[in-house]
N, C-alpha and C positions, 0 to 999 in steps of 0.2 A: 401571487407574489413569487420571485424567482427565491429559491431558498439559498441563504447565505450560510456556506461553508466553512470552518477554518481548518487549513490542514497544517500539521508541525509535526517538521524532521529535520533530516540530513541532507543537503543536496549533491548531488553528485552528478560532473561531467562525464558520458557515455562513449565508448567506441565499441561499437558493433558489430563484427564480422561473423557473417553467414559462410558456413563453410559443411564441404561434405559430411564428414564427420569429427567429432572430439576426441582427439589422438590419445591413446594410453600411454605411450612413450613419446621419450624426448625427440623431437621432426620439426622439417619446417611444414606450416601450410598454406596454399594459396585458397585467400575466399575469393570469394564467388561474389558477392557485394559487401558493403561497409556502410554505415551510416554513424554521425556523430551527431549527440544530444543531450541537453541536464537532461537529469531524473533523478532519482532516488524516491524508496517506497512511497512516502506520502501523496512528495510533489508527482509520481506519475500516477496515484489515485487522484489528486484535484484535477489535472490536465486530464484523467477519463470523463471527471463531474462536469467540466467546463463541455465536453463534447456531447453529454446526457444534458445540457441545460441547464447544469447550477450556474452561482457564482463563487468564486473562491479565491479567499485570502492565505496566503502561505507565508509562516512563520521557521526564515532556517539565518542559519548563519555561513559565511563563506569569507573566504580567503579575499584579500585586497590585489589580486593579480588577475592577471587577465583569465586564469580560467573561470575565478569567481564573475568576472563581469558576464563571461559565454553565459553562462548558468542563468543569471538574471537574465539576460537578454532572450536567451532560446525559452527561459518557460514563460517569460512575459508574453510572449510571441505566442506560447500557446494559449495565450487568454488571463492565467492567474494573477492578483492582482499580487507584486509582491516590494509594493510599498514599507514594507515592515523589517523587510532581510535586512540583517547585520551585516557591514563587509569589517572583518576584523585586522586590525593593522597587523602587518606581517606575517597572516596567516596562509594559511596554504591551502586549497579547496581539492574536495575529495576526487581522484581519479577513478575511474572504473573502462575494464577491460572486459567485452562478454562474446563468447563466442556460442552462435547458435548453429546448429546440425542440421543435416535436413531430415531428420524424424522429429524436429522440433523442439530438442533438450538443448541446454544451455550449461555454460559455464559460465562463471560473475566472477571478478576477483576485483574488488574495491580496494582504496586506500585511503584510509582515515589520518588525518593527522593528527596524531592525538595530544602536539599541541594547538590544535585551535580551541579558542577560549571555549569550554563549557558552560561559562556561567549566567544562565536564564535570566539577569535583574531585570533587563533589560525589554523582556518583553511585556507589551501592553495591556496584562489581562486582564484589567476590568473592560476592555471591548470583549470577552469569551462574553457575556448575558445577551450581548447584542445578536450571538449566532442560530440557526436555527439546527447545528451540529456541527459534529466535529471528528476529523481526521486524525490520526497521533500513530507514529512509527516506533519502533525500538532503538534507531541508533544514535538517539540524541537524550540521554536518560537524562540528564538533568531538564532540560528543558517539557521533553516530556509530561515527569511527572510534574511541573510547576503547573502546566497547562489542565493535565484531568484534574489536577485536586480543586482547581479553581473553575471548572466544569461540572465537577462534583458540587460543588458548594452551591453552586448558582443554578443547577437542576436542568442544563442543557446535555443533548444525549452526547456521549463522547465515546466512539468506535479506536481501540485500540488493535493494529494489527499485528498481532503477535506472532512473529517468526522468530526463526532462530537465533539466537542473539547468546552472548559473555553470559559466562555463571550470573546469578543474581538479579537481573535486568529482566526479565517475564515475571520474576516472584516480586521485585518492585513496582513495577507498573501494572501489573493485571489488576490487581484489586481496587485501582482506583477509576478505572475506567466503566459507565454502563455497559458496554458493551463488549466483549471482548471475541474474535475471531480470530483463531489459531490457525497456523498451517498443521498439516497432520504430523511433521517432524516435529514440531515446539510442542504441540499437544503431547506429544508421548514423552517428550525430554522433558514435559515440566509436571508430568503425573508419574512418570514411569511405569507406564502402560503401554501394550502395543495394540490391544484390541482398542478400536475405535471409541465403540461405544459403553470401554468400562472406564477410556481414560475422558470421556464426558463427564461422567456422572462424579470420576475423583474430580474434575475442574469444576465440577456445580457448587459442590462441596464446599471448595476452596475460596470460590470467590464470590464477592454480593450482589454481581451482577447477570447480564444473560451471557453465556457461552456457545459459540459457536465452532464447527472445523470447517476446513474448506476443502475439498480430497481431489481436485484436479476435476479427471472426465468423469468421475462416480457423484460428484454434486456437491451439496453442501448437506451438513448433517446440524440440530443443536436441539437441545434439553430446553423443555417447556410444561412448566406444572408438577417436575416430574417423568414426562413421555418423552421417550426420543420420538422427534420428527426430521423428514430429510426431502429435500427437492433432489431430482437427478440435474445432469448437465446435457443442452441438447447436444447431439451426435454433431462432430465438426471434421471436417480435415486439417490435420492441426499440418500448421507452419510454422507457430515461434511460440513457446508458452511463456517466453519474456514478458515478464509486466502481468500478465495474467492475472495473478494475484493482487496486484495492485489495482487494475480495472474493476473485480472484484470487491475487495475492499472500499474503493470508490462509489461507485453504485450502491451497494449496499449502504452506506452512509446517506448517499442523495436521496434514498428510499426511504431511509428512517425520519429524514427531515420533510418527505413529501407526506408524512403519518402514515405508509405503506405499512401491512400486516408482515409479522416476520415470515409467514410464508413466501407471499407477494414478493417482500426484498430478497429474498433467496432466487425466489425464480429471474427476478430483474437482475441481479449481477450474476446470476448461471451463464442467461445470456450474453449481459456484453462479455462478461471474460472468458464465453466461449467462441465468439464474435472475433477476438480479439486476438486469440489462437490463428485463424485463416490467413492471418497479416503476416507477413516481416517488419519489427519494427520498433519492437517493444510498444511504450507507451505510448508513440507516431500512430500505432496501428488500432487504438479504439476506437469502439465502433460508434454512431451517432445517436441519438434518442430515437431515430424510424430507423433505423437498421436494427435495435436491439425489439423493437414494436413491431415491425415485419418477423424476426423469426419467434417469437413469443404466440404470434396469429398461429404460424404454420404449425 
């Protein structure tokens, strides 16, 4: 059986520009290509699952204007089913501006409207027992945590990916989530640690579930038993680390639902999100279930 997915965040309309480099002062610059696309963390983790073979349901809310229509429409189009999206009257859906380098580093600069309605009643979670896991970003805390606590109750694994995010918002939703994978900046911002693996073992500590980091080209690292264990990431030419994380975050989730060992899921999102790296494209550029199964062979 195809494993059923739900993922729940923020969505956000993308403009893309590939460009020499990330200017340190104020310039003009000309890219070099441009692409526009939804995304936002979750939704471009299901658009990676939809490409490794899940199914998935995404739970966001968006603005009753036309960019919130692009959004449904561009991630429909990449497969997710998203039956369930809010469009909120007179709201206004999130924009985003990212510029990637050609060493492959990025600039993100989103914009939240902070008033589009926060308030989660709305969504349908006695369908969460129906799934066979679950996706959860940080820029939609209300919604967020209505979704893990009711993931928690009902004993489905629920992957929260914990990046950088407002005071408060990591210390809110970590703990309610099975599963939690940090970027290496939220890890250290949320232990005040900068060694790796002391600010694990403060995050083991802290919360009731498994903890993981994700450190880019050095792998993935997470606390088991007690032991630190770590997969590397295969050697890539990188082109765009946009989304990376997200494809990451993705796979990994698909893993946990296929009953994959946390090793196993480590190495299976090493791959695509290192896969995912050789594209321009952001979330466009994850890689397929044989593409991430051919370099996992080699």
């Amino acid at each position: 059986m195809t494993p059923r997915i739900l993922c729940v965040g923020a969505a956000t309309f993308d403009t893309i520009f590939k460009v020499p480099a990330i200017p340190a002062t104020p310039t003009k610059v000309l890219p070099t290509a441009c692409i526009q696309q939804a995304g936002g963390m979750a939704a471009s983790g299901g658009a990676a699952i939809v490409r490794l073979g899940g199914r998935v349901e995404y739970w966001t809310r968006v603005g009753d204007d036309d960019t919130g229509r692009r959004i449904i429409a561009d991630l429909s189009a990449a497969g997710l089913d998203l039956t369930r999206v809010r469009q909120v009257p007179g709201g206004r859906s999130t924009l985003c501006t990212i510029l990637v380098d050609d060493a492959g580093g990025r600039l993100v600069v989103p914009y939240y409207d902070p008033d589009l309605d926060p308030d989660p009643g709305w969504l349908p979670v006695d369908e969460i027992k129906r799934c066979d896991a679950l996706l959860v970003d940080a820029r939609w805390t209300a919604g967020a945590a209505r979704v893990l606590e009711t993931a928690r109750d009902a004993g489905v694994p629920a992957v929260f990916d914990a990046d950088i995010s407002p005071a408060g918002v990591l210390e809110t939703l970590a703990p309610l989530a099975s599963h939690v994978v940090f970027s290496e900046p939220a890890l250290g911002a949320f232990t005040n640690h900068a060694d790796v693996d002391s600010a694990l073992r403060a995050a083991t500590a802290r919360l009731p579930g498994f903890v993981g980091v994700t450190l880019g080209a050095r792998g993935f690292r997470w606390l088991e038993n007690g032991k630190l264990h770590a997969v590397p990431a295969p050697e890539v030419a990188v082109v765009d680390t946009l989304s990376a994380g997200d494809v990451f975050h993705g796979a990994f989730t698909l893993a946990l639902a296929e009953k994959m060992t946390i090793a196993d899921a480590g190495r299976f999102a090493c791959a695509a999100a290192s896969l995912k790296c050789t594209r321009f494209g952001g979330r466009a550029a994850a890689p397929t279930r044989s593409e991430v199964a051919a370099l996992l062979r080699r």
